[in-house]
C-alpha positions as CSV (number, residue, x, y, z in Angstrom):
1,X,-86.2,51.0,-155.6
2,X,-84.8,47.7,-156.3
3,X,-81.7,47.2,-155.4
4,X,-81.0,43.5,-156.3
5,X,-78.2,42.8,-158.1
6,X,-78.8,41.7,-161.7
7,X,-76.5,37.9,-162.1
8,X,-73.6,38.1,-164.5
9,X,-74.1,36.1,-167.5
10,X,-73.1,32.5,-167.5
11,X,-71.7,30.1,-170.2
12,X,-74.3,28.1,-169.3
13,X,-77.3,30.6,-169.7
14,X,-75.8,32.7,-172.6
15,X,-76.7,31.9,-176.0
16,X,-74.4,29.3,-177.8
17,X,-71.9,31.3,-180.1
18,X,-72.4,31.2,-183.6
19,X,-69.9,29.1,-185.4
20,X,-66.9,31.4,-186.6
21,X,-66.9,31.0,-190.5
22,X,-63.7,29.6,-192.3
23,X,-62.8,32.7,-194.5
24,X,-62.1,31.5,-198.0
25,X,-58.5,32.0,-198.5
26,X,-57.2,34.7,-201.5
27,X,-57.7,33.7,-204.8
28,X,-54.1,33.6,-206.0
29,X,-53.4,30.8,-202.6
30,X,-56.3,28.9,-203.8
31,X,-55.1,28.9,-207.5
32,X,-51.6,27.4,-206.6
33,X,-53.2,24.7,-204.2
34,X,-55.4,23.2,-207.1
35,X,-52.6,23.4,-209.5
36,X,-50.2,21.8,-207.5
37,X,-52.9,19.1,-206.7
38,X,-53.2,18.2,-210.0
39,X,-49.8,16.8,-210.3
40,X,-50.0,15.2,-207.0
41,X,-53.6,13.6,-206.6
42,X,-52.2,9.6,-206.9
43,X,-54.3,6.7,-205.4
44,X,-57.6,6.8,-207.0
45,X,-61.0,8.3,-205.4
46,X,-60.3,7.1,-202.2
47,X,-56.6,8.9,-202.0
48,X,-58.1,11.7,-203.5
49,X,-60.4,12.6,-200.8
50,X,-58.4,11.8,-198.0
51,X,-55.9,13.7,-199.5
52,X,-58.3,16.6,-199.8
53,X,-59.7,16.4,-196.5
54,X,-56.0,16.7,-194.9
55,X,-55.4,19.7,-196.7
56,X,-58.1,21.7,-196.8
57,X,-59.7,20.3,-193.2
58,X,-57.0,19.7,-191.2
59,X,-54.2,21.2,-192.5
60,X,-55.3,24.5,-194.1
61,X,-59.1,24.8,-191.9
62,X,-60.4,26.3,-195.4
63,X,-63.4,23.9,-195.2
64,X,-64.8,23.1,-191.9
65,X,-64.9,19.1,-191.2
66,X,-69.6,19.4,-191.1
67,X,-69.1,20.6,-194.3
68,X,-66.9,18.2,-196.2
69,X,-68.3,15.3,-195.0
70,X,-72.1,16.7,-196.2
71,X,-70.3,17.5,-199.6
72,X,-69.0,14.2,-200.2
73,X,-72.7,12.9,-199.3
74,X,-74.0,15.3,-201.8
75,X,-71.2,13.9,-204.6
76,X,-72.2,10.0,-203.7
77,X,-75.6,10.9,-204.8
78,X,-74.4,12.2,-208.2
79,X,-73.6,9.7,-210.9
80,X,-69.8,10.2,-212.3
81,X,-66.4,10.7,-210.5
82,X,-67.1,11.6,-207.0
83,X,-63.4,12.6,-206.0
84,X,-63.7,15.4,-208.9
85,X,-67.3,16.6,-208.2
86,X,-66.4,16.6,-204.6
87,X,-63.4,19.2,-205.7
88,X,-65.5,21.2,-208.0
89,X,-68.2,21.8,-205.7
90,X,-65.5,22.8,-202.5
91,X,-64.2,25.3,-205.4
92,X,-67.3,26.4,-205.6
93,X,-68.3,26.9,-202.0
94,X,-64.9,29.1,-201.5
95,X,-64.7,31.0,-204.8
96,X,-68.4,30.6,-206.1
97,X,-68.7,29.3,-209.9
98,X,-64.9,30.4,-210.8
99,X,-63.4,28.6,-207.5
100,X,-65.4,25.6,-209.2
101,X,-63.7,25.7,-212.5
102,X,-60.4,26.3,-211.4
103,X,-60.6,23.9,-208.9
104,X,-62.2,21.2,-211.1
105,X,-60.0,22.2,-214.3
106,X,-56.5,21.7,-212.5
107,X,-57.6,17.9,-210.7
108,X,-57.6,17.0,-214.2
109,X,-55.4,18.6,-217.1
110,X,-52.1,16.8,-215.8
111,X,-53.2,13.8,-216.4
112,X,-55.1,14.8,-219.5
113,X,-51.5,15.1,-221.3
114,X,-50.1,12.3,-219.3
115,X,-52.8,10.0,-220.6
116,X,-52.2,11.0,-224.2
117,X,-48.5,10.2,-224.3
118,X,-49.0,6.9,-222.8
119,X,-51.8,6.0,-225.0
120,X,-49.8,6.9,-228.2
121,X,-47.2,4.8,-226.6
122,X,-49.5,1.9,-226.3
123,X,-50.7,2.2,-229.6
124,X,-47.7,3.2,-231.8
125,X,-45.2,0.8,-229.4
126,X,-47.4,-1.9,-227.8
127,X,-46.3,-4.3,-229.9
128,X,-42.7,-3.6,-228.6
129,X,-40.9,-6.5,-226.8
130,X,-40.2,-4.4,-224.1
131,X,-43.1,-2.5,-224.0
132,X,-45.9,-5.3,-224.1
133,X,-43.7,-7.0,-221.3
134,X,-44.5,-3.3,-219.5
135,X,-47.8,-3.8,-219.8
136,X,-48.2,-7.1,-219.7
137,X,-47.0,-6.7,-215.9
138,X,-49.2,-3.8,-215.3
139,X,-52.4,-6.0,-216.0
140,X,-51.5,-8.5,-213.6
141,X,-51.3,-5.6,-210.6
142,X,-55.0,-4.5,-212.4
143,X,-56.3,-7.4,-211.3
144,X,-55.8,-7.4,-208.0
145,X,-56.3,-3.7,-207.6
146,X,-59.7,-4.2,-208.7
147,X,-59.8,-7.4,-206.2
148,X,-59.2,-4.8,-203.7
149,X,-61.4,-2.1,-204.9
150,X,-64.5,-4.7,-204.4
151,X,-63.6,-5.5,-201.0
152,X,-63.8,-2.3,-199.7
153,X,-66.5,-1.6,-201.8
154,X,-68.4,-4.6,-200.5
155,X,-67.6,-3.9,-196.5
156,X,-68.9,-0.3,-197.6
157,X,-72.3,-0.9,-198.8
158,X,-72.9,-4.3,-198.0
159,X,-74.3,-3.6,-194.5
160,X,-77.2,-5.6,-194.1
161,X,-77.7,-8.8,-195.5
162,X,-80.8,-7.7,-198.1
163,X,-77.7,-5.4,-200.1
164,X,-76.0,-8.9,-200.8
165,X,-79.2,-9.8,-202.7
166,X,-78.7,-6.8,-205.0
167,X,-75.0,-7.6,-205.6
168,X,-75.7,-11.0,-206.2
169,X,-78.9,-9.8,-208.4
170,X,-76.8,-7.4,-210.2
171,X,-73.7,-9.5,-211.0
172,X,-76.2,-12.3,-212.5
173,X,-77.9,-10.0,-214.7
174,X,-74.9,-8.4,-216.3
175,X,-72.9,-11.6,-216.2
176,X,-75.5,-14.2,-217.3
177,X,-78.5,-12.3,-219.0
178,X,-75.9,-9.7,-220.4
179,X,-77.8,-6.6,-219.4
180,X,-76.9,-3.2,-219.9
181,X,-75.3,-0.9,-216.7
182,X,-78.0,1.7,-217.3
183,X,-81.3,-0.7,-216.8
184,X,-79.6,-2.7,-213.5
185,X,-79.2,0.9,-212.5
186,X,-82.6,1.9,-212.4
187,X,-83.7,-1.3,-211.4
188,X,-81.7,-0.9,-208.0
189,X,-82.5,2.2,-207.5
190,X,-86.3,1.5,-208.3
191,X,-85.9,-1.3,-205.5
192,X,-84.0,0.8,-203.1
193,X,-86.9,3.3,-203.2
194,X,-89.7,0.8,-202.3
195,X,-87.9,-0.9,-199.5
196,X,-86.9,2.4,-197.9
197,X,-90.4,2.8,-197.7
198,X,-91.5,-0.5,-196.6
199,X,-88.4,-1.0,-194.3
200,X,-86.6,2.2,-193.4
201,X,-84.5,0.3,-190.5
202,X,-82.7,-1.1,-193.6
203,X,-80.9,2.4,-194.4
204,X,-81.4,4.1,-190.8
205,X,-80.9,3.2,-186.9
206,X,-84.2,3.2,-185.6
207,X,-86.1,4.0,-189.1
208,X,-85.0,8.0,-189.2
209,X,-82.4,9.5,-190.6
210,X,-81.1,12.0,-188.5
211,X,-81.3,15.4,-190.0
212,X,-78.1,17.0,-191.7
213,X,-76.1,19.3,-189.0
214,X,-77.1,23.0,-189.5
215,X,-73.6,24.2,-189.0
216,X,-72.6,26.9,-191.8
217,X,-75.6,25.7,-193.6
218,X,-76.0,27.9,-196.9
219,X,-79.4,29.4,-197.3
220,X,-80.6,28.7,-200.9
221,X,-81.5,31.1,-203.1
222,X,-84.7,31.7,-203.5
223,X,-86.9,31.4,-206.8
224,X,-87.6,27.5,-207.8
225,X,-84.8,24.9,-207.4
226,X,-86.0,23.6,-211.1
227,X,-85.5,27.2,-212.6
228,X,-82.0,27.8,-211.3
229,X,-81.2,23.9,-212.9
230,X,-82.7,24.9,-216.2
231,X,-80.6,28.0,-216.5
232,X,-77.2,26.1,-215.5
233,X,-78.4,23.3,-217.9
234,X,-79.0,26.3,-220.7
235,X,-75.4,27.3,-219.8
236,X,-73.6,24.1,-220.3
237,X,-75.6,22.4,-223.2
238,X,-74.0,26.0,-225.1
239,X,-70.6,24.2,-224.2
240,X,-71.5,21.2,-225.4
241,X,-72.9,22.3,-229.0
242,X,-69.8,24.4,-229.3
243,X,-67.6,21.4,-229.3
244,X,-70.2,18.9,-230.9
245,X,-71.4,20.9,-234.0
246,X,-67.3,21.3,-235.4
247,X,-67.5,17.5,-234.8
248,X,-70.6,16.5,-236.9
249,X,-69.8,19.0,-239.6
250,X,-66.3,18.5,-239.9
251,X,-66.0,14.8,-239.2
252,X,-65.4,12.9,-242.2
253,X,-66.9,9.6,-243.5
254,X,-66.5,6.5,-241.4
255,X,-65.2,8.7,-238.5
256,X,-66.3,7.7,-235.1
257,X,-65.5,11.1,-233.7
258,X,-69.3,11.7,-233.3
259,X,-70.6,8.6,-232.1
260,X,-67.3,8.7,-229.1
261,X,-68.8,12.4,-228.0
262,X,-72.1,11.0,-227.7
263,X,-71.5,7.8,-225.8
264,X,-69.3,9.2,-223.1
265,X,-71.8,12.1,-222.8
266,X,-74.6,9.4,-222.2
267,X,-72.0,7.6,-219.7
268,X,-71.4,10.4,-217.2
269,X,-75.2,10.5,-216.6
270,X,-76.0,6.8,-215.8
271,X,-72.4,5.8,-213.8
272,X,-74.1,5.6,-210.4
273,X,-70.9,4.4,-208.1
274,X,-67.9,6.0,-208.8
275,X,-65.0,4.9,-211.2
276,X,-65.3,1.4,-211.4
277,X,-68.9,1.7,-212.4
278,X,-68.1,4.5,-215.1
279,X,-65.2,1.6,-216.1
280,X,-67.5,-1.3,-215.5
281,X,-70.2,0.3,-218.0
282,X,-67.5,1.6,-220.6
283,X,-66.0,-1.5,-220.9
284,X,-69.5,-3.6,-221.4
285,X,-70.6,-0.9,-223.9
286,X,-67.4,-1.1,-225.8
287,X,-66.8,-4.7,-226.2
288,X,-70.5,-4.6,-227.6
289,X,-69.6,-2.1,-230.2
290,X,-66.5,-3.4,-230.7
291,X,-64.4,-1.0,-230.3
292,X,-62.0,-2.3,-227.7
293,X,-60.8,-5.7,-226.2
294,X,-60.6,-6.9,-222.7
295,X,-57.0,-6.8,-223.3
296,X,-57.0,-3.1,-224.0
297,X,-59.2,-2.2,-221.6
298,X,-57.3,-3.8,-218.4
299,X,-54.1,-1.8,-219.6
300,X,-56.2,1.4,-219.8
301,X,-57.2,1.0,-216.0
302,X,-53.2,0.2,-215.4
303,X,-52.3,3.2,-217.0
304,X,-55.0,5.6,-215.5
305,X,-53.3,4.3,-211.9
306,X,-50.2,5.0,-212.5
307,X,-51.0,8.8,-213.4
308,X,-52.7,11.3,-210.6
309,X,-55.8,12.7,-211.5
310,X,-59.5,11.0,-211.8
311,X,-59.2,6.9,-212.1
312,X,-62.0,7.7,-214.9
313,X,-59.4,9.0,-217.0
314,X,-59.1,5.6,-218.2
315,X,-61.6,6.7,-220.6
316,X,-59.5,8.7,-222.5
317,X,-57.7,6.1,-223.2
318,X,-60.6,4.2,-224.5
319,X,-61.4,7.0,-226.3
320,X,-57.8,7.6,-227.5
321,X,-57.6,3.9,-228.8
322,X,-60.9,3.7,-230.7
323,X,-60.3,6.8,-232.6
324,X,-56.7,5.5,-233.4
325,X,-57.6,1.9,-234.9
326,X,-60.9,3.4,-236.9
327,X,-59.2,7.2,-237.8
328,X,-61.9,7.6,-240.9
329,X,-59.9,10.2,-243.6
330,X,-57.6,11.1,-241.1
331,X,-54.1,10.0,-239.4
332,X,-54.2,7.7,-236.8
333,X,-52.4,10.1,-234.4
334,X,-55.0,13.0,-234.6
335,X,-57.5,10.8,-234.6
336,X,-56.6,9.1,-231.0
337,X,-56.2,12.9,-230.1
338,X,-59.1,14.5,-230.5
339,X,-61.4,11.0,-229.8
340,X,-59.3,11.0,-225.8
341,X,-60.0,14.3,-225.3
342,X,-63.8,14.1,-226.7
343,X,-64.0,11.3,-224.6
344,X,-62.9,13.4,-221.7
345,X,-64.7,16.2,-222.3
346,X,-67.9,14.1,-222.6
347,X,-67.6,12.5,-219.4
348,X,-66.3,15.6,-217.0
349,X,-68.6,18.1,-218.5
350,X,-71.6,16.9,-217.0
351,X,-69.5,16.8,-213.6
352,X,-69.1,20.7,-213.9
353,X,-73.1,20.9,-214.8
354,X,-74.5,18.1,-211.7
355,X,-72.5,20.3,-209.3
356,X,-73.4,23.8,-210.0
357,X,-77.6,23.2,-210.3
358,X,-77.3,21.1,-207.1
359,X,-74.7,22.4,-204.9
360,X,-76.9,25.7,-203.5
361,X,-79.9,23.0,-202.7
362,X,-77.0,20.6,-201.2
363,X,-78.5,20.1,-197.5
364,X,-82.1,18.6,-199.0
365,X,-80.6,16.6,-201.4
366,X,-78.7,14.9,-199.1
367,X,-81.3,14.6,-196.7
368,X,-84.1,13.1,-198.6
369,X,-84.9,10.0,-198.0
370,X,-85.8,8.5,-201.0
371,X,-82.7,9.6,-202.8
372,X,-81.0,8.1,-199.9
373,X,-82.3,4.9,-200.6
374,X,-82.4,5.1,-203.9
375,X,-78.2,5.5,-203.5
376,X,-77.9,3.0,-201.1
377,X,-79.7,0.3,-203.8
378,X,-78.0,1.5,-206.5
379,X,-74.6,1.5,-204.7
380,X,-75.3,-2.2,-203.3
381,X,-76.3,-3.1,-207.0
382,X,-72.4,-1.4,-208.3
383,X,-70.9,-4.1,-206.1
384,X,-71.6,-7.2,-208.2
385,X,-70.9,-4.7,-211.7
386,X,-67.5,-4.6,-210.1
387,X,-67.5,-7.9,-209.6
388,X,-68.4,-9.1,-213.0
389,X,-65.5,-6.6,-214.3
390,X,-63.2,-8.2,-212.1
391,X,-64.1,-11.7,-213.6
392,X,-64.1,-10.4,-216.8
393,X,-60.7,-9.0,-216.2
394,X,-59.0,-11.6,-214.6
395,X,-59.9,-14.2,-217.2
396,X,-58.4,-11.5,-219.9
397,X,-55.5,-11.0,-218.0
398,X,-54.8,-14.9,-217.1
399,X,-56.2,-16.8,-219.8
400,X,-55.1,-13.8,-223.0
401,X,-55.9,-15.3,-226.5
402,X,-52.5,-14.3,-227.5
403,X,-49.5,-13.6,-226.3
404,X,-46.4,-15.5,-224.7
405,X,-49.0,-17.6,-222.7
406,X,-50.3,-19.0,-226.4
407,X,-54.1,-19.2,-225.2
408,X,-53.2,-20.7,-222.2
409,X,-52.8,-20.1,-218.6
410,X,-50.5,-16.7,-217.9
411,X,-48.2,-17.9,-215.2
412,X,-46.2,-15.3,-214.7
413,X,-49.3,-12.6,-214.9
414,X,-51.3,-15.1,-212.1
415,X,-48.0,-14.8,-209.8
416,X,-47.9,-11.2,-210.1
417,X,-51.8,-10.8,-209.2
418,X,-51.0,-12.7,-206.2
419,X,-48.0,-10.9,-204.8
420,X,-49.6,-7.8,-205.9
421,X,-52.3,-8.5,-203.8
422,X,-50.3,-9.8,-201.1
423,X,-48.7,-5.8,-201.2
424,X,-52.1,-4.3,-201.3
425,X,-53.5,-5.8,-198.2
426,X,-49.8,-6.0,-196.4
427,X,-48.2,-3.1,-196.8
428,X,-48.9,0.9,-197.3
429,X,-47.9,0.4,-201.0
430,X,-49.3,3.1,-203.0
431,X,-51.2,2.1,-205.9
432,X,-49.6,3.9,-208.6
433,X,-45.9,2.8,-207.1
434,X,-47.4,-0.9,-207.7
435,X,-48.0,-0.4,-210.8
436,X,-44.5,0.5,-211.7
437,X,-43.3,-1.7,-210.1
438,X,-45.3,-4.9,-211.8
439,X,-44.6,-2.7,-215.1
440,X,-40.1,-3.4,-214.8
441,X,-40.9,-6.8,-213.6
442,X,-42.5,-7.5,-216.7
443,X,-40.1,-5.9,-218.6
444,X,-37.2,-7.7,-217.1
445,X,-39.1,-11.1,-217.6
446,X,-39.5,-10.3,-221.0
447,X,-36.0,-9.6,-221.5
448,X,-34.4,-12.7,-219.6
């Protein structure tokens, strides 16, 4: 008979535990956090998901810190708002497709209204003394917000010195040769893809990318990745048609209603690189068309800073303003109404969509390599659109064809820029407090 004692289990010979899950909290909890966010969600994508990741990482321990950080990987390789996407799909990983809605639904519908009222006020008051001295501050703070937005941008992406031949590459073709967002797009990515393959040390230390962690990792569901997409895809182009049809058939002649759904709807799909891009292409695309001016379109960026929600929401703005100067048979007011919110609803909508047929397949999404180069090319390529926008904004905003600078230099607008800047890079300023700010001081200018 043996009597040898059998060895008490060790920590170092038992199995590793398997990670505790983060319970999803109740329904009503995670309700009142999204609604609350809505109204609070200030500083643009990069606020946003810091402010997300305190919250519901460190604060809260909804969402563990493996998973956000894959989920924000998964967003960056979607084209549109990332900061939004990244909220819908956390909805969805708590509280399935409804968690998703809600979740996505209340980071925006504050400053859906918010963003109407001060476009009517832009377009019913702008010519206002007062009011144009408003905003004639706020596009000087523009100016170096986006001066800001490109250097962290550019210390992002730009990590290796072949990503400074894309920027460069991409500024020259939409500056010079005048080419569209959507073909540089492809173009980068295109290029990305082939020199992952040719050098993969490029994108990865040592030429792999390390595989994602398999920490809470959500088995997909089975049947083809390709079928589950075509059913959400059946799903949301029902949405769509249920808003476009009353807008073909009811729109009346010379209305632009129509032609607004369609273009933002195009938009969402081929913005590669967050809000500036989306901006960066909506503002090529409609100073082509001729619906907007430079002018219009740096106040539309102040405005959508100085509101929380999406920095995107600039396009309802955009939206807001074409419909208003070109109504067709009807009033200029309902016009600008329904053309912001179409505009709106054309470019979130495909948010909602890009997240649900992805998010189950999220883990070999982000972990292909091809996509991951693809990204990284495309991303690179985003710097030097931002960079033409900036140029293109800054001569606007400091050389204006009319105003109290009479065609020539803006002074007080180039002073501004500067100590706006000097904030940004000096102090914990937040963004949308700048704004403001640069907003009374061209008020009181105007009035002494």
């Amino acid at each position: 008979m043996d009597t040898t004692a059998k060895p008490a289990s060790t920590p170092a010979s038992a199995p590793a535990p398997a990670p505790v899950p983060v319970l999803a909290p109740a329904f009503a909890e995670f309700f009142r956090y999204w609604l609350r966010l809505g109204f609070i969600n200030f500083g643009g994508p990069a606020g946003q998901i810091a402010m997300m990741h305190k919250d519901l990482v460190d604060a809260r321990g909804w969402v563990r810190e493996q998973i956000f950080q894959r989920s924000l990987a998964f967003c960056m390789l979607l084209p549109g708002p990332e900061a939004h996407q990244l909220a819908v799909y956390l909805g969805w990983r708590m509280h399935g497709y409804r968690g998703g809605l809600v979740a996505g639904l209340f980071f925006l519908l504050p400053s859906v209204f918010l963003m109407l009222f001060l476009s009517w006020l832009a377009a019913e008051h702008g010519s206002v003394p007062v009011v144009a001295g408003v905003f004639r501050g706020i596009a000087g703070a523009v100016v170096a917000i986006v001066a800001q937005a490109l250097w962290r941008m550019a210390r992002k992406s730009l990590v290796h010195p072949v990503f400074y031949a894309f920027a460069l590459g991409s500024f020259l073709m939409g500056y010079a040769l005048r080419l569209k967002f959507p073909g540089i797009v492809v173009a980068a990515g295109l290029l990305g893809v082939w020199l992952g393959g040719v050098r993969p040390d490029i994108f990865c230390p040592g030429g792999t990318c390390p595989p994602p962690d398999a920490e809470d990792v959500r088995p997909a569901p089975g049947g083809s990745p390709w079928r589950h997409a075509g059913r959400v895809a059946l799903v949301f182009a029902g949405v769509w048609l249920a808003v476009a049809l009353p807008v073909y058939l009811l729109s009346g002649p010379g209305s632009l209603l129509p032609k607004i759904l369609n273009f933002y709807s195009r938009a969402s799909f081929v913005t590669f690189g967050g809000a500036y891009a989306v901006l960066a292409y909506v503002s090529d695309m409609s100073m082509r068309l001729g619906w907007l001016t430079q002018e219009q379109l740096v106040l539309g960026l102040g405005l959508a800073e100085t509101t929380p929600g999406p920095l995107i929401m600039v396009t309802q703005f955009t939206g807001f303003l074409t419909a208003w100067t070109q109504p067709g048979t009807m009033s200029p007011l309902a016009a600008g109404i329904i053309g912001g919110l179409l505009a709106t609803f054309g470019m979130f909508l495909p948010s909602f969509f890009l997240v649900f047929a992805g998010a189950p397949y999220i883990e070999s999404l982000t972990a292909n390599p091809k996509l991951r180069a693809a990204l990284t090319g495309i991303t690179a390529a985003v710097v030097g659109v931002i960079l033409k926008l900036g140029v293109v904004f800054a001569a606007a905003t400091f050389f204006p064809a009319s105003g109290p600078a009479g065609g020539g230099a803006d002074f007080f607008a180039l002073a501004l820029a500067g100590l706006s800047a000097l904030a940004l890079w000096r102090t914990r300023l937040g963004v949308h407090h700048l704004v403001l700010l640069c907003g009374l001081a061209g008020a009181a200018w105007t009035l002494l």
